[in-house]
GUKERO-654471 format. One record per atom (N, C-alpha, C): residue in three letters; x, y, z. Coordinates in steps of 0.2 Angstrom, whole numbers, plus 5000, padded with zeros to 4 digits. Atoms other than C-alpha are relative to their C-alpha. Layout:
// residues N
ALAXYZ...
END
This chain:
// residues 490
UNK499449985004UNK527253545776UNK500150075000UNK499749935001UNK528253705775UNK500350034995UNK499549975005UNK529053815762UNK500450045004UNK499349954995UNK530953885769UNK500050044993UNK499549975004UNK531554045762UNK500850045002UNK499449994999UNK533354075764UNK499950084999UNK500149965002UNK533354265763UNK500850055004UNK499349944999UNK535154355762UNK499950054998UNK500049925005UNK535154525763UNK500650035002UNK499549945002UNK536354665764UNK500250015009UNK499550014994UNK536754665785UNK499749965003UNK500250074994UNK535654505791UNK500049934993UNK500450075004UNK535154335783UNK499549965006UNK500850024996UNK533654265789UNK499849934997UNK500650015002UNK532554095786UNK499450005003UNK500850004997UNK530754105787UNK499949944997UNK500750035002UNK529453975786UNK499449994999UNK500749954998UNK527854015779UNK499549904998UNK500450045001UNK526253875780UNK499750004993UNK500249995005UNK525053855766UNK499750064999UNK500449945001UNK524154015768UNK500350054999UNK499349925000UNK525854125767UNK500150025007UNK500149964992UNK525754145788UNK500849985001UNK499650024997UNK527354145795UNK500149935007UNK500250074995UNK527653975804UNK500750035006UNK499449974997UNK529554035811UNK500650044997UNK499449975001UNK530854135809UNK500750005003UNK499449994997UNK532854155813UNK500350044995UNK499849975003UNK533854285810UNK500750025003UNK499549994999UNK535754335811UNK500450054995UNK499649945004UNK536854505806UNK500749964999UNK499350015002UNK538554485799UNK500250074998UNK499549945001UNK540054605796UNK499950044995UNK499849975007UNK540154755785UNK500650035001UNK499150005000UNK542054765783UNK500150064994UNK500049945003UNK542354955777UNK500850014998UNK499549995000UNK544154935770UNK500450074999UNK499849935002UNK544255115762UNK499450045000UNK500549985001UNK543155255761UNK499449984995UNK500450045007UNK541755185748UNK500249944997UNK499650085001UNK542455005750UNK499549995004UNK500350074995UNK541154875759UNK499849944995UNK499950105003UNK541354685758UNK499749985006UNK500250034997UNK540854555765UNK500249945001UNK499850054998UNK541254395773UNK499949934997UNK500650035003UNK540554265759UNK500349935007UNK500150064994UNK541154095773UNK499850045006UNK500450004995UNK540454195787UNK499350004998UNK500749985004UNK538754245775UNK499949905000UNK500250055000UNK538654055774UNK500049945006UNK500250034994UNK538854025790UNK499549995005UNK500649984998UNK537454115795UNK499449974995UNK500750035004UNK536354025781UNK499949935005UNK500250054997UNK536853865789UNK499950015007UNK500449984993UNK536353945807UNK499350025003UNK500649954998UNK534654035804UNK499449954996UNK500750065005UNK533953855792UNK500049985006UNK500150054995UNK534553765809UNK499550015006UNK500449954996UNK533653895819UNK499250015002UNK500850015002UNK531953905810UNK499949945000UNK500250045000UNK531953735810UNK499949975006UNK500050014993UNK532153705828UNK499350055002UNK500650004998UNK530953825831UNK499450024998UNK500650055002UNK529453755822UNK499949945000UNK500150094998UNK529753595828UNK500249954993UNK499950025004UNK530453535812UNK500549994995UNK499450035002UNK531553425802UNK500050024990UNK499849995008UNK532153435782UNK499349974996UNK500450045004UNK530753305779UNK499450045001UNK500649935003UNK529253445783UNK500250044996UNK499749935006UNK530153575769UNK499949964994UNK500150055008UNK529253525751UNK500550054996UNK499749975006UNK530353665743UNK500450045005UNK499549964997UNK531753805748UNK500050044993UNK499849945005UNK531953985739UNK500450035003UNK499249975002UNK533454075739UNK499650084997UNK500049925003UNK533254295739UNK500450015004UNK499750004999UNK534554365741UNK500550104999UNK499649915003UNK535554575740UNK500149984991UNK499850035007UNK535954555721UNK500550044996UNK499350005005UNK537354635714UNK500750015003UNK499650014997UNK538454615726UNK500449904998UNK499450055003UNK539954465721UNK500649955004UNK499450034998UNK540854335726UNK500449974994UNK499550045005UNK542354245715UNK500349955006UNK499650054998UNK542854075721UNK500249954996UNK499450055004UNK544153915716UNK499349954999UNK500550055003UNK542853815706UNK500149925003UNK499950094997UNK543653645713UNK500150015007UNK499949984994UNK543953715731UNK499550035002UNK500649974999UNK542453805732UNK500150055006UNK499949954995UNK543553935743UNK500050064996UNK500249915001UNK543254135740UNK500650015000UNK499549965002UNK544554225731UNK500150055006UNK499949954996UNK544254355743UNK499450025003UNK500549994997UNK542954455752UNK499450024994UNK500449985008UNK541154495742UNK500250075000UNK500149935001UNK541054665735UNK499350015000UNK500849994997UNK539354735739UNK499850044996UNK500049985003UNK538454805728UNK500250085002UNK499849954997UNK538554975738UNK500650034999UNK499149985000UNK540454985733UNK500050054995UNK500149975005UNK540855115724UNK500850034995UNK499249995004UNK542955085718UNK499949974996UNK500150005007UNK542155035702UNK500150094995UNK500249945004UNK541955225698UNK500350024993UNK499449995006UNK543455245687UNK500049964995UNK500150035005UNK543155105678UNK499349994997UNK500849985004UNK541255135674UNK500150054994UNK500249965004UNK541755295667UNK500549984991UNK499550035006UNK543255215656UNK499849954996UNK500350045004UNK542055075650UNK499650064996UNK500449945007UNK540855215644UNK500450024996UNK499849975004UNK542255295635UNK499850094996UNK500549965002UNK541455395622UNK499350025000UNK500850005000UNK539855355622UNK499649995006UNK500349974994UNK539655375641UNK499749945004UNK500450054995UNK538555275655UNK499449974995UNK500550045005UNK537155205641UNK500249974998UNK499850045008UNK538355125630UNK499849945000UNK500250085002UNK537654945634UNK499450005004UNK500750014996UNK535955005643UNK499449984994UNK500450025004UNK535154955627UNK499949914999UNK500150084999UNK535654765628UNK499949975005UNK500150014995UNK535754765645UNK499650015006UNK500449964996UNK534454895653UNK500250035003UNK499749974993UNK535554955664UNK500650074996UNK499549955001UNK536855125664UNK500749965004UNK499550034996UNK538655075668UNK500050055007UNK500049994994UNK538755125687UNK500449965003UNK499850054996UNK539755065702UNK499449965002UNK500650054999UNK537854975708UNK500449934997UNK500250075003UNK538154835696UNK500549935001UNK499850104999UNK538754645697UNK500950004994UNK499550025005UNK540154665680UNK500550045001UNK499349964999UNK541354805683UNK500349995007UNK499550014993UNK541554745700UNK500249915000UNK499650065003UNK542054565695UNK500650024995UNK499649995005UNK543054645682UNK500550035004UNK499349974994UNK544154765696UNK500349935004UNK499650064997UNK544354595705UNK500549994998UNK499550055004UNK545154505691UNK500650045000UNK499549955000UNK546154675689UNK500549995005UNK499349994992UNK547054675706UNK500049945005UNK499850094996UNK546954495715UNK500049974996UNK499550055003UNK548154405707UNK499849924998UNK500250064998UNK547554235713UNK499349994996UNK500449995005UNK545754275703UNK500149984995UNK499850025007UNK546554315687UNK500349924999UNK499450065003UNK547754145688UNK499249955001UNK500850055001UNK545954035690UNK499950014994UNK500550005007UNK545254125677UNK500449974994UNK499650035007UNK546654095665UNK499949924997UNK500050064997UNK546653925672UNK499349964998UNK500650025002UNK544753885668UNK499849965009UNK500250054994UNK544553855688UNK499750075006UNK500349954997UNK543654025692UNK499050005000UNK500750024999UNK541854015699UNK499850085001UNK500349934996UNK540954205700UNK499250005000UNK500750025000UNK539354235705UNK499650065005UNK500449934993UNK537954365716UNK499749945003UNK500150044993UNK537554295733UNK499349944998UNK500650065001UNK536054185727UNK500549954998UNK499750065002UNK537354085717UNK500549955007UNK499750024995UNK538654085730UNK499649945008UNK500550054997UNK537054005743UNK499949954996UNK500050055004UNK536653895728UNK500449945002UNK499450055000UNK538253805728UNK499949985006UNK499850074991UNK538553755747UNK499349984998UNK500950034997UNK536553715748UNK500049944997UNK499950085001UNK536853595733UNK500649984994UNK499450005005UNK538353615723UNK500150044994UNK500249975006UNK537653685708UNK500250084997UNK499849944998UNK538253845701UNK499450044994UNK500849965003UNK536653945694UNK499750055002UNK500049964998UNK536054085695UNK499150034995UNK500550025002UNK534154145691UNK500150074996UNK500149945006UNK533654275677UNK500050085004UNK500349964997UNK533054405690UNK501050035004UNK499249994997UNK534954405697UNK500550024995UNK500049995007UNK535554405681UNK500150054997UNK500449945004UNK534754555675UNK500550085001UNK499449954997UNK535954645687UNK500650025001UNK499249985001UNK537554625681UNK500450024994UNK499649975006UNK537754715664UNK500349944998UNK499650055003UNK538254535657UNK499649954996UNK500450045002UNK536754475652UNK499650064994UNK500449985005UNK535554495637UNK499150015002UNK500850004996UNK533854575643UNK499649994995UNK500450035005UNK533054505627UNK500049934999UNK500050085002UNK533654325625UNK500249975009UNK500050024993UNK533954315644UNK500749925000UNK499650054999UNK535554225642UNK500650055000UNK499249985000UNK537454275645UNK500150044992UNK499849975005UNK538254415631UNK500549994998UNK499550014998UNK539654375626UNK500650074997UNK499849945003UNK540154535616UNK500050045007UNK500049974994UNK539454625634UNK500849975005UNK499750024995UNK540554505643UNK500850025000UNK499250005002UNK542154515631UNK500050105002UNK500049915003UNK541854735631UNK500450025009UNK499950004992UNK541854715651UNK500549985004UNK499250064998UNK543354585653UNK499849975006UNK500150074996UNK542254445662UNK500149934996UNK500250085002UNK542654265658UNK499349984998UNK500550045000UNK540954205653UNK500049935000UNK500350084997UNK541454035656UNK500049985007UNK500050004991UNK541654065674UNK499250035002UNK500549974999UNK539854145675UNK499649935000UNK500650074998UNK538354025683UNK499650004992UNK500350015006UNK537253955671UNK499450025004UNK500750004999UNK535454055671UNK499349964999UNK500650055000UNK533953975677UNK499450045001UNK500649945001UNK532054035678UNK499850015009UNK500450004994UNK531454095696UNK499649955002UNK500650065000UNK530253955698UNK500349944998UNK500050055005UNK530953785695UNK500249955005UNK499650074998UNK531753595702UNK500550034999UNK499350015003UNK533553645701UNK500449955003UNK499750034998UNK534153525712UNK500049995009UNK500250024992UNK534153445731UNK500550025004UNK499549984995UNK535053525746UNK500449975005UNK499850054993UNK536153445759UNK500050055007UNK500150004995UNK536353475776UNK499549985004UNK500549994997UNK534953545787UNK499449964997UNK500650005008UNK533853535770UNK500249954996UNK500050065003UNK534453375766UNK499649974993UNK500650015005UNK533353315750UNK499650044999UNK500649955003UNK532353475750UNK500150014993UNK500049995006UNK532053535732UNK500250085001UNK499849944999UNK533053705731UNK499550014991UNK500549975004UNK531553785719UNK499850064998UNK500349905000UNK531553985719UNK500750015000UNK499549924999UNK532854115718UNK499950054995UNK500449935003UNK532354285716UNK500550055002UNK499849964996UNK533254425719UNK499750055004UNK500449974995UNK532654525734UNK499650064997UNK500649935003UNK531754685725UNK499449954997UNK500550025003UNK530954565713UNK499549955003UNK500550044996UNK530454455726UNK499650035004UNK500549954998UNK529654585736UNK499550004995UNK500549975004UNK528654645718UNK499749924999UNK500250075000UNK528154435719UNK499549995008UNK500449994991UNK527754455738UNK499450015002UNK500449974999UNK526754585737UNK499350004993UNK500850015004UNK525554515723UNK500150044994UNK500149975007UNK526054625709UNK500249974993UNK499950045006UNK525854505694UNK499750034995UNK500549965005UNK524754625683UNK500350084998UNK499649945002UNK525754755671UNK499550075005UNK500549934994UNK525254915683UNK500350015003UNK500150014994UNK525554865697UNK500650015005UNK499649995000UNK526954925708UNK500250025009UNK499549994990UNK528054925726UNK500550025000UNK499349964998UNK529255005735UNK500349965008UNK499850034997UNK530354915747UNK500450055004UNK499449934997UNK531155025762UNK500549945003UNK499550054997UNK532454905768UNK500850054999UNK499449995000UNK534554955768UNK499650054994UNK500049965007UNK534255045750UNK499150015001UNK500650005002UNK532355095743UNK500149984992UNK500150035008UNK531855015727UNK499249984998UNK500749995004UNK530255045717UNK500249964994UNK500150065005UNK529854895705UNK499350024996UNK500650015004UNK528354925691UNK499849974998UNK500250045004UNK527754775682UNK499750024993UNK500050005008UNK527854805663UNK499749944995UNK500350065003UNK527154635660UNK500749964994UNK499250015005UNK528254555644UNK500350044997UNK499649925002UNK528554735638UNK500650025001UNK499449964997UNK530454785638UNK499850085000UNK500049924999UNK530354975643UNK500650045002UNK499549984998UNK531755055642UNK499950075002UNK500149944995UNK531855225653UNK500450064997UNK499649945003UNK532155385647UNK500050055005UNK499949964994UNK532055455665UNK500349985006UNK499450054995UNK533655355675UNK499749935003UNK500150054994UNK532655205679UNK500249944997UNK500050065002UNK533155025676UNK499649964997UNK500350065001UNK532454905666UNK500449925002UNK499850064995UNK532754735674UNK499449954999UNK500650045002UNK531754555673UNK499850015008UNK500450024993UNK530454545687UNK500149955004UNK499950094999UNK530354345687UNK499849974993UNK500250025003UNK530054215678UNK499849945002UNK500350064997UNK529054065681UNK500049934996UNK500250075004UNK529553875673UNK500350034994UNK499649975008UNK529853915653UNK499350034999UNK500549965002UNK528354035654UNK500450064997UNK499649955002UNK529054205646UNK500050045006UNK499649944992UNK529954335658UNK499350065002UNK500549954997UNK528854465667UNK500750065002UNK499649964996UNK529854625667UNK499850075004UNK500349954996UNK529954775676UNK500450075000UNK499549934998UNK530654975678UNK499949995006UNK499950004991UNK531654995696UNK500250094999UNK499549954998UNK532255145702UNK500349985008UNK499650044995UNK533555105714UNK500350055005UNK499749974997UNK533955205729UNK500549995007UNK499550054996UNK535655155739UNK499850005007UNK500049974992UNK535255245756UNK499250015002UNK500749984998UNK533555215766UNK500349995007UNK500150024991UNK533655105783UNK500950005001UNK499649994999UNK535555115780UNK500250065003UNK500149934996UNK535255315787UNK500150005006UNK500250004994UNK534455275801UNK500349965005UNK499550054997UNK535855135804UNK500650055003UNK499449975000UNK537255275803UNK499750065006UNK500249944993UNK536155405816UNK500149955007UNK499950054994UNK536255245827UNK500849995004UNK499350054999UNK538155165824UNK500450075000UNK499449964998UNK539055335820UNK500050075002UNK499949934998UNK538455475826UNK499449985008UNK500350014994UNK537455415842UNK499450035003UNK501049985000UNK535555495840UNK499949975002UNK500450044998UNK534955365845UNK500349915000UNK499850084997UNK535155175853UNK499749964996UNK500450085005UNK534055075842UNK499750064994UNK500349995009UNK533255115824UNK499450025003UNK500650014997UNK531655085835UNK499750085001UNK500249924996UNK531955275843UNK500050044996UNK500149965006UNK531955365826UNK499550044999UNK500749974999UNK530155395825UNK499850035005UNK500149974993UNK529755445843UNK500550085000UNK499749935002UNK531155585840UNK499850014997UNK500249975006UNK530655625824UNK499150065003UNK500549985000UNK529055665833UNK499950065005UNK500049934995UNK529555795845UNK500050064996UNK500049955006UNK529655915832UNK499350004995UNK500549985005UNK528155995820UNK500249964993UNK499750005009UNK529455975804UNK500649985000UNK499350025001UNK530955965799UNK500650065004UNK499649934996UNK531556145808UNK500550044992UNK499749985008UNK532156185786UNK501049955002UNK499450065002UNK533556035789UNK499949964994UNK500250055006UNK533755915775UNK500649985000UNK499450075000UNK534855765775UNK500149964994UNK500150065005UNK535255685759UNK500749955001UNK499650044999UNK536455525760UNK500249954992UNK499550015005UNK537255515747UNK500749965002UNK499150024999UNK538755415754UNK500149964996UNK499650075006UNK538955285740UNK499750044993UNK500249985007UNK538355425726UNK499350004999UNK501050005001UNK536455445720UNK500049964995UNK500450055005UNK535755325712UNK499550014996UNK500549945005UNK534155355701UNK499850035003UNK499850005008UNK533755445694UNK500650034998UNK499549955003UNK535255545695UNK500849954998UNK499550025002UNK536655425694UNK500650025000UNK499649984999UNK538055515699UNK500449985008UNK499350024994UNK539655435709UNK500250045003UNK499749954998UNK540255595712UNK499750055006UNK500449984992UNK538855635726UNK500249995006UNK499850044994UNK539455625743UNK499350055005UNK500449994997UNK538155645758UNK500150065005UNK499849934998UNK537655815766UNK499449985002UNK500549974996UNK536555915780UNK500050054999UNK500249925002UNK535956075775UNK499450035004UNK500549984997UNK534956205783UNK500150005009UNK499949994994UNK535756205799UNK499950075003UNK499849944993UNK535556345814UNK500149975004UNK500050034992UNK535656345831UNK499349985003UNK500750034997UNK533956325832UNK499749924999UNK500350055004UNK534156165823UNK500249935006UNK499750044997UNK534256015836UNK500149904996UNK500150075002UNK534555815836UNK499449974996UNK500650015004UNK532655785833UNK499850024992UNK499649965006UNK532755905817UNK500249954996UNK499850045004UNK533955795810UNK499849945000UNK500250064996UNK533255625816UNK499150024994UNK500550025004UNK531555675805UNK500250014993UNK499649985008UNK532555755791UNK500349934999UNK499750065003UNK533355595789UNK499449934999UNK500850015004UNK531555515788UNK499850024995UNK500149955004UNK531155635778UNK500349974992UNK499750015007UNK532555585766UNK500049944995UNK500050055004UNK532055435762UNK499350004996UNK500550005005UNK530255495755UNK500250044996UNK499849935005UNK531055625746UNK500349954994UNK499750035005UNK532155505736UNK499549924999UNK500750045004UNK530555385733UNK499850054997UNK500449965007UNK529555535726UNK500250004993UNK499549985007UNK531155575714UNK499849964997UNK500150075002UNK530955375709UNK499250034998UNK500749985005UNK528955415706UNK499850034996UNK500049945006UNK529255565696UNK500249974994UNK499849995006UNK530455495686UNK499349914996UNK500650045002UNK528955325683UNK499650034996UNK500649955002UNK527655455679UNK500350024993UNK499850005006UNK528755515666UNK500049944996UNK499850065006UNK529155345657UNK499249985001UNK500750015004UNK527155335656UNK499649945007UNK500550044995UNK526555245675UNK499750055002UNK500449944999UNK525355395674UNK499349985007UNK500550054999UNK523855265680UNK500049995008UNK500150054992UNK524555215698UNK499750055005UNK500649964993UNK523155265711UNK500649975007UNK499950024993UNK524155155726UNK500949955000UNK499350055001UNK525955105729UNK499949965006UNK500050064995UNK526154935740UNK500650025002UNK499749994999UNK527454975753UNK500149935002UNK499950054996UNK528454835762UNK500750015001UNK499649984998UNK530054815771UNK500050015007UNK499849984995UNK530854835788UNK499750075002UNK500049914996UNK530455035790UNK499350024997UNK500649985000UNK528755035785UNK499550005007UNK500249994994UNK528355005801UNK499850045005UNK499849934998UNK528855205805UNK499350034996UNK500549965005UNK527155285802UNK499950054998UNK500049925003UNK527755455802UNK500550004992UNK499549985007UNK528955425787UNK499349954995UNK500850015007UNK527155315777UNK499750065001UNK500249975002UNK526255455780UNK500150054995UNK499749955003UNK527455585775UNK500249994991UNK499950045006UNK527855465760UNK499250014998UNK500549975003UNK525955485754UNK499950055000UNK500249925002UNK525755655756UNK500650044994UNK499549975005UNK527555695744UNK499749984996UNK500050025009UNK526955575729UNK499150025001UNK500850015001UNK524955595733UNK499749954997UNK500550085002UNK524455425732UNK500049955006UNK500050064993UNK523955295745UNK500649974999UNK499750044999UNK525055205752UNK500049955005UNK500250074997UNK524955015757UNK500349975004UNK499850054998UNK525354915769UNK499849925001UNK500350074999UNK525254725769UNK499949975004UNK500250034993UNK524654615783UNK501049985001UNK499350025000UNK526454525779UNK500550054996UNK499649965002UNK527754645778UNK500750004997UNK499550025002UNK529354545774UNK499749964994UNK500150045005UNK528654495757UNK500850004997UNK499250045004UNK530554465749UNK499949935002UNK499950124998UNK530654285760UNK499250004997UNK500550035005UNK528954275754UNK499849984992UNK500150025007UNK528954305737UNK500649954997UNK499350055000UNK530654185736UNK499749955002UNK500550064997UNK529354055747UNK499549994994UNK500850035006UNK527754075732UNK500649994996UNK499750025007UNK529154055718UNK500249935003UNK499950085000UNK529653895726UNK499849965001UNK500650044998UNK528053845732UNK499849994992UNK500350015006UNK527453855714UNK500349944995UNK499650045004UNK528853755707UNK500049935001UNK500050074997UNK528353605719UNK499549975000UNK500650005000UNK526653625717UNK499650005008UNK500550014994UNK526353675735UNK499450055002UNK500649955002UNK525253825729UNK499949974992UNK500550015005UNK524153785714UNK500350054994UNK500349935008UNK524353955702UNK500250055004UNK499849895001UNK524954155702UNK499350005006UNK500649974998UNK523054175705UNK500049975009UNK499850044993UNK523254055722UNK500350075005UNK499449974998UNK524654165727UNK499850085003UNK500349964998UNK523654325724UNK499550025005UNK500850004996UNK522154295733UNK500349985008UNK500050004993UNK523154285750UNK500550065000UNK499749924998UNK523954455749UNK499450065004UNK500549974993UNK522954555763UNK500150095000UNK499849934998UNK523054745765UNK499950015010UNK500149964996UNK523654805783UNK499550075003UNK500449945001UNK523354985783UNK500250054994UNK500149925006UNK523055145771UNK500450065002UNK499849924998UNK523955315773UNK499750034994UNK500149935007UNK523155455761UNK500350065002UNK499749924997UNK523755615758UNK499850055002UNK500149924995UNK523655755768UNK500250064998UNK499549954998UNK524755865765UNK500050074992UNK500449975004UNK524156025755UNK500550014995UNK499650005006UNK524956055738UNK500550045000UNK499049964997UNK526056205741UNK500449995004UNK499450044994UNK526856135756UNK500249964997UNK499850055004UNK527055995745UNK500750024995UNK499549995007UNK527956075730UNK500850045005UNK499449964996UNK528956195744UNK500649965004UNK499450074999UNK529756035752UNK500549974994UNK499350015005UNK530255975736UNK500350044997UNK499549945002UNK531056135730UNK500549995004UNK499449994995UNK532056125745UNK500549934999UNK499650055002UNK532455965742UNK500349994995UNK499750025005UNK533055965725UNK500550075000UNK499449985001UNK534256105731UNK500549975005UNK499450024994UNK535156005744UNK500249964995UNK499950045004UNK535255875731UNK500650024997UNK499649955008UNK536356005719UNK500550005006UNK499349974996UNK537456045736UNK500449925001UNK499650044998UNK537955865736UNK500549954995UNK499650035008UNK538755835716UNK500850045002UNK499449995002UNK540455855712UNK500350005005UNK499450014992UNK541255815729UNK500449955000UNK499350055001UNK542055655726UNK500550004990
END
């Protein structure tokens, strides 16, 4: 028997199959469009995204040799504050999703703040208003698609982030897990249920919102492929990574390099709210055990960089040649690339950043900027550990890396040598579909316990730091001016 994890993310969807020991049995994966209608506009295709779910179960199933009646359980991870809206009885999409990346909420984040600015509901809800999130951009919907608004008025509008949207085709249901939840300013990060003060302040229907369920459960049996499987997990992808990767022990703490970078701490049942731009947000929850929360710091632009030296400006033919260039070069040649195209995220939180290269001569070639943009994605991890450090993660000797681009061991090194901490790799490096496979293993009882789940996380390899402390602080000086050259441009 096998655990599937459905795993959508942000430019592919994937399922894997892990065995009982967490090993990969197969995988299938397929990309789907990112549809750029204006500058800081990307959507997505929610009937192609589901095309590709039923493609890549039929894929891994074929190649494992196996049919729906092998799979004791299915989890669901999935991008998380990206949205679709569809007709509740038709189960067609209003329109294309909004990703979370988007950033034509801006105007309206800052007119929900009002007076009292980006906090006015990170006390109930943990979060700053920002384009990032799940509710202001449900809310611009309703504003400008017509068709939207008349549902809702109607009582026949369905909204949801892509976990729910898989949810429904898989088995009809419209649900949505705490972890997903957490991230659309609409929820109460105390009682872990819908606000509805939040929702009326926002101008969401709250009877068009999924009903929340816990990470870990029975919600119900899938058709198709997955015919009678028990659709049993949905996490959303960061927190399923901080599940993957075995961080169940307030401490303890990962960073995911995938499209965006996202550092998750485990806080235990501790709400923590952040006095240094990070998010408070639920980890998981396990059954009707109590919630395990977490600080994020969320950074938009990591493996999406390395996508844009590829797709628009022709550095380089694959993501693969990034490091190889990066390594013709001693350093960075004093270039420095920060990618701001969708605005900074923490700790700075400002819409208003747009993406810059600085430090240019003629001495500065391709390579150059090919590590500098390496480069930029530990720079804006450090930020994130700085601002942790502050809010009292004093303790952490070892961050657990995972993701697509840890594979680049010039940018893990360079990543241990700015924060001066090991850093980890694990044997299995796509814990998301993992950690979305133990939440649904758990819920079926195809893993035993937590402790089970911990005691098969493996460490790869180690990087420590190298890199002498003045060189250290003089990168980041540099770095925190290229930062300042990229506000107030939008």
């Amino acid at each position: 028997m096998y655990i599937a994890s459905i795993d959508q993310g942000t430019t592919s969807t994937r399922c894997m199959l892990f065995d009982h020991s967490g090993a990969v049995v197969a995988v299938a994966q397929k990309e789907h469009d990112q549809i750029f209608p204006q500058p800081g506009w990307v959507e997505h295709d929610p009937a192609q995204i589901l095309r590709r779910v039923d493609s890549v179960v039929a894929d891994a199933l074929k190649a494992a040799g196996a049919t729906g009646a092998d799979i004791a359980g299915v989890g669901i991870t999935n991008q998380r504050e990206t949205v679709v809206l569809w007709n509740s009885e038709t189960g067609k999409p209003v329109g294309n999703a909004i990703v979370w990346q988007d950033v034509r909420t801006a105007e309206l984040a800052r007119e929900l703040g009002g007076a009292e600015g980006a906090d006015r509901f990170r006390k109930r809800c943990g979060l700053p208003l920002a384009t990032y999130f799940s509710g202001p951009k449900i809310r611009w919907a309703l504003d400008h698609w017509p068709e939207a608004r008349r549902l809702a008025d109607n009582g026949k509008l369905a909204v949801g982030t892509i976990d729910s949207w898989v949810a429904h085709h898989l088995t009809g249901l419209h649900i949505t897990d705490v972890t997903n939840a957490s991230r659309t300013m609409l929820m109460n990060i105390e009682t872990l249920e819908w606000d509805r003060e939040l929702c009326d302040a926002i101008g969401v229907p709250i009877e068009a919102l999924p009903r929340i369920v816990s990470s870990s459960d029975v919600y119900g049996t899938c058709v198709g492929a997955l015919e009678g499987v028990p659709l049993s997990g949905i996490l959303g992808d960061q927190q399923a990574a901080l599940f993957g990767q075995a961080c169940t022990e307030p401490g303890e703490a990962k960073n995911t390099y995938g499209t965006g970078c996202f550092m998750l701490l485990n806080t235990g049942t501790e709400i923590v709210h952040s006095g240094s731009g990070l998010l408070t947000t639920v980890g998981y929850r396990l059954g009707d055990q109590p919630a395990v929360y977490a600080l994020e710091g969320s950074v938009a632009i990591a493996g999406a960089l390395i996508q844009w030296l590829r797709d628009n400006l022709g550095l380089i033919s694959s993501a693969e040649e990034v490091e190889g260039l990066a390594h013709t070069v001693p350093d960075n040649g004093g270039v420095y690339v920060v990618p701001a195209f969708s605005g900074l995220f923490a700790p700075h939180w400002r819409d208003d950043a747009r993406g810059v290269i600085v430090g240019l001569t003629r001495f500065a070639n391709k390579a150059h900027i090919a590590r500098a943009s390496l480069e930029a994605v530990a720079f804006q991890v450090a930020e994130v550990f700085e601002a942790m450090k502050k809010d009292g993660a004093t303790h952490l000797t070892t961050l657990k890396a995972d993701g697509g681009m840890v594979v680049n061991e010039l940018l893990m090194q360079f990543q241990a040598d700015l924060i001066g901490l090991e850093v980890v790799r694990p044997k299995i490096t796509e814990t998301t579909a993992l950690g979305a496979a133990y939440a649904a293993g758990l819920a079926v009882g195809f893993w035993g316990s937590v402790a089970e789940v911990r005691s098969q996380w493996a460490a790869d390899k180690v990087w420590h730091p190298q890199m002498e402390q003045v060189r250290r602080a003089e990168l980041l000086v540099n770095w925190e001016k290229a930062v300042e050259r990229t506000l107030d441009w939008a």
